[in-house]
C-alpha positions as CSV (number, residue, x, y, z in Angstrom):
1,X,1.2,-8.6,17.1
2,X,-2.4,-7.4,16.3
3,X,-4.8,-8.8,17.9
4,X,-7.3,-11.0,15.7
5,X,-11.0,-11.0,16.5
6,X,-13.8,-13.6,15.2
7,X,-17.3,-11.9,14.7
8,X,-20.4,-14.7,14.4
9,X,-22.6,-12.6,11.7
10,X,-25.0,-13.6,9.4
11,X,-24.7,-12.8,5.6
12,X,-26.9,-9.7,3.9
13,X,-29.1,-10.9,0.8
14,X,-28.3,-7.5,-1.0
15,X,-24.5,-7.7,-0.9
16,X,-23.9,-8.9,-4.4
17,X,-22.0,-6.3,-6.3
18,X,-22.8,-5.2,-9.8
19,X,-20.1,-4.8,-12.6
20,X,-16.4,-3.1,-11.9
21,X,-18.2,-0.9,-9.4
22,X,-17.9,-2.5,-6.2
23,X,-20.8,-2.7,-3.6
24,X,-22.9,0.4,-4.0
25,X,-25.2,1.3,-1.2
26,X,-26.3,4.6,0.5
27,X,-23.7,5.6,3.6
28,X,-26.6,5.1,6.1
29,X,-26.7,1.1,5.6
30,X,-22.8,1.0,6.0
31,X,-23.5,2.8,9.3
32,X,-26.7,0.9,10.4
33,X,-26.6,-2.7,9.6
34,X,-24.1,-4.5,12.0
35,X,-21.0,-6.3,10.3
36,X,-22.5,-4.7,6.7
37,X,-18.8,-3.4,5.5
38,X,-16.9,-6.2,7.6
39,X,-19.0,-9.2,6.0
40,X,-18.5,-7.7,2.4
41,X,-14.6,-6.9,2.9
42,X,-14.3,-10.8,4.4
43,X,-16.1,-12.3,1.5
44,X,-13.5,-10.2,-0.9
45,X,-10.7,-11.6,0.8
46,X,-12.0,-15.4,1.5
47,X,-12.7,-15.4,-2.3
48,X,-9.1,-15.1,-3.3
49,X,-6.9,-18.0,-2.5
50,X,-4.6,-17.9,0.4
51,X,-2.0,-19.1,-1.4
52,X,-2.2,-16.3,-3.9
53,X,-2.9,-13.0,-1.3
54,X,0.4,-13.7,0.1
55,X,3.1,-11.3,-0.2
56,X,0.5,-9.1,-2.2
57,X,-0.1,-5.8,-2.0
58,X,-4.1,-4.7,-2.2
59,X,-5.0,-1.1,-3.3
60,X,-7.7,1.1,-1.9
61,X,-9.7,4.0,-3.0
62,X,-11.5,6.6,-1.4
63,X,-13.6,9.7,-2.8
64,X,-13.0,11.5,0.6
65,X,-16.9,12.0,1.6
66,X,-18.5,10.9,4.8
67,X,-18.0,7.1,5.6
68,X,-14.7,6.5,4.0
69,X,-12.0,7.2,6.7
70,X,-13.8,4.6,8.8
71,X,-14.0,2.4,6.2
72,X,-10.5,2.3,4.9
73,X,-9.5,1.9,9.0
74,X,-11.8,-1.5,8.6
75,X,-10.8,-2.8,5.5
76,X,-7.2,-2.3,6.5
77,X,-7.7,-3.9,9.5
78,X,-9.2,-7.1,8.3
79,X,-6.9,-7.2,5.7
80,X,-3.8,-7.3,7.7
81,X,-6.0,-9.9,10.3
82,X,-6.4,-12.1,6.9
């Protein structure tokens, strides 16, 4: 079993995403601001019924640079906690 972890955090004001593109911010805030990817990936996933995520499969993307290997470890991670 993986182990599941609760985090207490507090939401950003600035994490409203714009058109098809996702949440785009500089690298440096992903990095900096505590729970900044976590919190956005959660509200993704809480914002889907539970009802319809299971048994589905969710696709990720990455452009290779900097911040994304970490990333995709998160997002995978929360989404398999979920």
């Amino acid at each position: 079993p993986i182990p599941v972890l609760t985090v207490q955090t507090s939401p950003y004001e600035d994490q409203r995403p714009t058109g098809g593109g996702g949440l785009r911010r500089p690298t440096a805030l992903f990095e900096g601001q505590r729970n900044y990817l976590p919190n956005f990936v959660q509200s993704l996933l809480s914002s889907v019924d539970l009802r319809d995520r299971q048994g589905c499969t969710m696709v990720g993307g990455s452009d290779g640079r900097d911040f994304s290997k970490t990333a995709i470890e998160i997002v995978v991670q929360m989404a398999a906690a979920n």
